[in-house]
N, C-alpha and C positions, 0 to 999 in steps of 0.2 A: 151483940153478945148473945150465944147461943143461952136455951134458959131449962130450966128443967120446971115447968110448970107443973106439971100434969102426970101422972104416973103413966108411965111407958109411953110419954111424947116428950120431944123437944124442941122447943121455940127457934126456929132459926131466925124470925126476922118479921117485919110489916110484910103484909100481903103482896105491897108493888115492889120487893125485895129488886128482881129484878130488872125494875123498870123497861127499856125497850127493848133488856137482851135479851137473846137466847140461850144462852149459857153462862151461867156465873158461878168459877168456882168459891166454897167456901170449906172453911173447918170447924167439923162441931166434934163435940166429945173428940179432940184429939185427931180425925179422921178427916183426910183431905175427900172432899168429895164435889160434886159438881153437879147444879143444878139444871136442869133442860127443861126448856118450853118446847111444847110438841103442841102448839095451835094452843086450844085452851087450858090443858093439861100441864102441869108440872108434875117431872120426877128426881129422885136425886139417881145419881148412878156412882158408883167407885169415879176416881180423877184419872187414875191409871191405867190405858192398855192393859189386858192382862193377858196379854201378848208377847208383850215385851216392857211394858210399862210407860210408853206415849203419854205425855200431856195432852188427856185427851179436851182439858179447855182448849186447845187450841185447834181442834177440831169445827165442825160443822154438824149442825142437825136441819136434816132436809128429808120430809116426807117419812115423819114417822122413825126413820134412823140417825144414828147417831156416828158420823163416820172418822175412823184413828187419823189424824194426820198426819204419820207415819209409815204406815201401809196401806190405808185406803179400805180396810174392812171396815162394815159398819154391823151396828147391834140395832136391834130392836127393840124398840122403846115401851115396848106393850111385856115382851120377857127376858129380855137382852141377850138372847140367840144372836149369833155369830153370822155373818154373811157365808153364803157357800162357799166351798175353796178352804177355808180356814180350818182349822181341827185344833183350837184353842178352847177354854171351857168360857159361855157364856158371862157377858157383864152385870157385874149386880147390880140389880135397883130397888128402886123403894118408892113406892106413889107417898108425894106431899100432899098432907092435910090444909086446902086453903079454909081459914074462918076469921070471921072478923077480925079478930085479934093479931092474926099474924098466920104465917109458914109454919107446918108440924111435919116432924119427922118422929115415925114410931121406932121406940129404942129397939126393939125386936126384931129390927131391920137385921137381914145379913151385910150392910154395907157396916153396921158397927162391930163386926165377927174382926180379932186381929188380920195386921194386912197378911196378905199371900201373895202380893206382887211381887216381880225380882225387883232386888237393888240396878240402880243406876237407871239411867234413860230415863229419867222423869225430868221433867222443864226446870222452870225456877218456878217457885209460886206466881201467880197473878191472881191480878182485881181481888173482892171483897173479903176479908177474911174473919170469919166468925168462929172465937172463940172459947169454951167452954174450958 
């Protein structure tokens, strides 16, 4: 259960949240979002293409990108810039706070901004789902 501990963070979870995955989506405040390991780093990103709106859990993140499995574009995990070819606007992210305690997401995130994804094309939920 996502937790509001802290002023402008929230708890998503223990530290090994995502034990050996690389992507596990979850829902905090309301907001489907999806968490990526990039080697040591975790960030959360939108769940959605914003593309067309792809489940991007069921995607792949390889070498710093995070690519739709839908179209094959991938974002950049460091500013979620678009792959070349594409002229869609950039994936939002959010660097997670790892600390003892658990996963922090800052509420000042643009991933907590209302969605702007289109309707339809998004998957069925899967894996973990946290929520506030």
């Amino acid at each position: 259960m996502a937790e509001r501990d802290l002023p402008g963070r929230i708890r998503l979870g223990p530290v090994d949240l995502l034990g050996d995955r690389d992507l596990l989506p979850v829902t905090a405040v309301g907001r489907r979002l999806l968490l990526v390991r990039d080697g040591a780093r975790i960030v959360a990103a939108e769940r959605a293409c914003p593309h067309e709106g792809a489940d991007l859990a069921l995607g792949r993140c390889v070498a710093g990108r995070l690519h739709c499995p839908r179209h094959q574009a991938s974002f950049d995990l460091r500013d979620g810039a678009v792959s070349p070819g594409w002229s869609f606007r950039a994936l939002r992210l959010s660097a997670i706070e790892a600390a003892p305690d658990g996963l922090w997401l800052r509420t000042g995130s643009g991933l907590l901004a209302p969605d702007t994804a289109p309707p339809g094309g998004r998957g069925s939920p899967t894996g973990t789902e946290i929520r506030r």
